[in-house]
C-alpha positions in Angstrom: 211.8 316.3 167.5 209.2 315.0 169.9 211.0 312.4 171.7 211.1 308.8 171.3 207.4 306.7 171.7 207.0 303.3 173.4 207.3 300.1 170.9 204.0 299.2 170.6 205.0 296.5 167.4 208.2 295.0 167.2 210.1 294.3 164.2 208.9 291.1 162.8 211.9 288.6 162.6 212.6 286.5 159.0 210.6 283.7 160.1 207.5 286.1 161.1 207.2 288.4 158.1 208.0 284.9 155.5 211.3 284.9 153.3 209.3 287.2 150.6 209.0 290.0 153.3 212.1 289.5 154.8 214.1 289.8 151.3 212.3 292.6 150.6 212.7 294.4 153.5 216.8 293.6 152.8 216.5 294.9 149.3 214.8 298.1 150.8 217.1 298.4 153.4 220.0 298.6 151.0 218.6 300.9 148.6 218.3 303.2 151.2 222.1 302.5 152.2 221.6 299.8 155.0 223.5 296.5 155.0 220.9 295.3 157.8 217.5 295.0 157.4 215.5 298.4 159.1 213.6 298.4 162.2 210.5 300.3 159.9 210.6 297.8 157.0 210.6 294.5 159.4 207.7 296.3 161.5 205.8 296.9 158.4 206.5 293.1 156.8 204.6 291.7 159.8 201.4 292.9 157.2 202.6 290.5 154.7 200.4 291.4 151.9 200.2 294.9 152.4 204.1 295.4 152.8 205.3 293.9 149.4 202.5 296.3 147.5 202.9 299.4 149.4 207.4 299.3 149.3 206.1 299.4 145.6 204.8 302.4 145.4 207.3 303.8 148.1 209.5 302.8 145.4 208.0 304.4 143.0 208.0 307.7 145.0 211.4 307.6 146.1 213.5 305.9 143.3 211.4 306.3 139.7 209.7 309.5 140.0 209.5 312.1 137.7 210.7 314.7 140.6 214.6 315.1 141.2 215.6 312.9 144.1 217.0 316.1 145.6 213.1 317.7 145.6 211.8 314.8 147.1 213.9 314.5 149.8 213.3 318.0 150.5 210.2 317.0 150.8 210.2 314.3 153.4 212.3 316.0 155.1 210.1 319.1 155.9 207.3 316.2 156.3 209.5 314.8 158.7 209.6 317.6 160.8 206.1 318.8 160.3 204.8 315.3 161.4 207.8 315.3 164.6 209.1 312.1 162.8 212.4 311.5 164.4 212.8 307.9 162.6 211.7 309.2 159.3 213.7 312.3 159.6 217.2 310.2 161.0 216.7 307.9 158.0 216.1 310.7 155.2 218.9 313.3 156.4 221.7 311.0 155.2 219.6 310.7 151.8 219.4 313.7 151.4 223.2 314.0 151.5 223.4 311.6 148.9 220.6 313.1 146.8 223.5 316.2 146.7 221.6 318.4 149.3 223.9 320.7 151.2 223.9 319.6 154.7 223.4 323.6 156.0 220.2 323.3 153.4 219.2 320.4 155.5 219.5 321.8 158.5 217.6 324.7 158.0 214.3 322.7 157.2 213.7 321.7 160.6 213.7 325.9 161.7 213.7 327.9 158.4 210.7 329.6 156.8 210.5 329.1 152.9 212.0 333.0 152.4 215.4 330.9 153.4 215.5 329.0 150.2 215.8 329.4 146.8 212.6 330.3 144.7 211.9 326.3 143.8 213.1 325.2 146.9 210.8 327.8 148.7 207.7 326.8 147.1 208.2 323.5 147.7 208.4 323.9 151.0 205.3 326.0 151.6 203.5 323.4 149.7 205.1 320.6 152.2 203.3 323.1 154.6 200.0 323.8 153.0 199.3 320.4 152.5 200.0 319.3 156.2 198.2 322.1 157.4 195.0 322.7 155.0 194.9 319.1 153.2 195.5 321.8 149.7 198.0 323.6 148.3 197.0 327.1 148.1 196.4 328.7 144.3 199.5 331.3 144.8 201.7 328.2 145.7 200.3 326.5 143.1 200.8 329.0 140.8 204.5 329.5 141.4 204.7 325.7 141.3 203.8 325.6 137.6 206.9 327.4 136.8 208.9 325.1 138.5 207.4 321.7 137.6 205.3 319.9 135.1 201.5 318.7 135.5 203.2 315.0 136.2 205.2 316.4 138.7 202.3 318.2 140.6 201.0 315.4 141.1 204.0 313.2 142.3 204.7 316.1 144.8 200.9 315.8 146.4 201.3 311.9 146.4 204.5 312.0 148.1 203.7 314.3 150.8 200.8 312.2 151.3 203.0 308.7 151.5 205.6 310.5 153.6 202.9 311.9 155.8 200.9 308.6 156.4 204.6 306.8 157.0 205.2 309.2 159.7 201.7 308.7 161.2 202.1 304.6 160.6 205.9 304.8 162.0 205.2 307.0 165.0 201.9 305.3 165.8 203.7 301.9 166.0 206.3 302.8 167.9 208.9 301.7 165.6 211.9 300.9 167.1 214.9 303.2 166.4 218.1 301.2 164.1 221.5 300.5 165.7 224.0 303.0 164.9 
């Protein structure tokens, strides 16, 4: 990825974020697999009433959606690299092991053109792509899409590329500080 950025905010401790933030910056941390609060969800607490409404709807994205877990962490992971986001993309890879992708599937989303995939797996890639690159999904991706997914889906897919895309922007912007091992 692109290297690490200076801290420009630093994770906000219990105290500065309020116990609402900080328990549910704990609760996020753990559904992602962390016994320890993360360095992103303490850094975004410090906003303590946009933090609580937007690990909502990251919530929603990540853990109720109507696309597979496996799709969506497809997703943020080619996001991830399109965006150069080495927290977001540390944090996701070990997901996306749990979500039951294969790690040499994993690996080749960093380097791999969408012709290295499966047909579902391809077009969600390219429209990963698209959207970072044109803002749209093309009509031949979208096309091929609607054999994979329903209307519902389509648009959890745009939303979440959107979400993981801003994260990456807020998280790289911020300079948020990479976890302990």
């Amino acid at each position: 990825m692109n290297g690490r950025n200076l801290v420009r905010v630093v994770p906000g401790t219990p105290k500065e974020v309020g116990f609402r933030n900080s328990t549910l910056a704990l609760l996020a941390s753990r559904s992602v697999g962390s016994d320890r609060r993360l360095n992103a969800f303490m850094t975004l607490a410090r906003h303590r009433r946009l933090f609580p409404v937007w690990a909502r709807f990251a919530r929603q994205l990540l853990r109720r959606g109507e696309l597979p877990l496996v799709d969506t962490e497809l997703l943020i992971l080619r996001v991830s690299h399109n965006c150069q986001s080495e927290y977001q993309w540390q944090h996701h890879v070990a997901l996306a092991e749990r979500a039951g992708l294969p790690r040499e599937t994993i690996d080749r989303v960093a380097g791999g053109a969408p012709g290295d995939f499966d047909a579902r797996q391809a077009s969600l890639l390219r429209a990963a792509d698209e959207l970072h690159h044109d803002h749209r999904i093309s009509d031949s991706t979208w096309l091929e899409l609607t054999g994979f997914l329903s209307d519902v889906q389509l648009i959890e897919l745009c939303m979440a590329v959107g979400h993981y895309e801003m994260l990456a922007m807020t998280l790289k912007s911020l300079g948020v500080m990479p976890d302990p091992a």
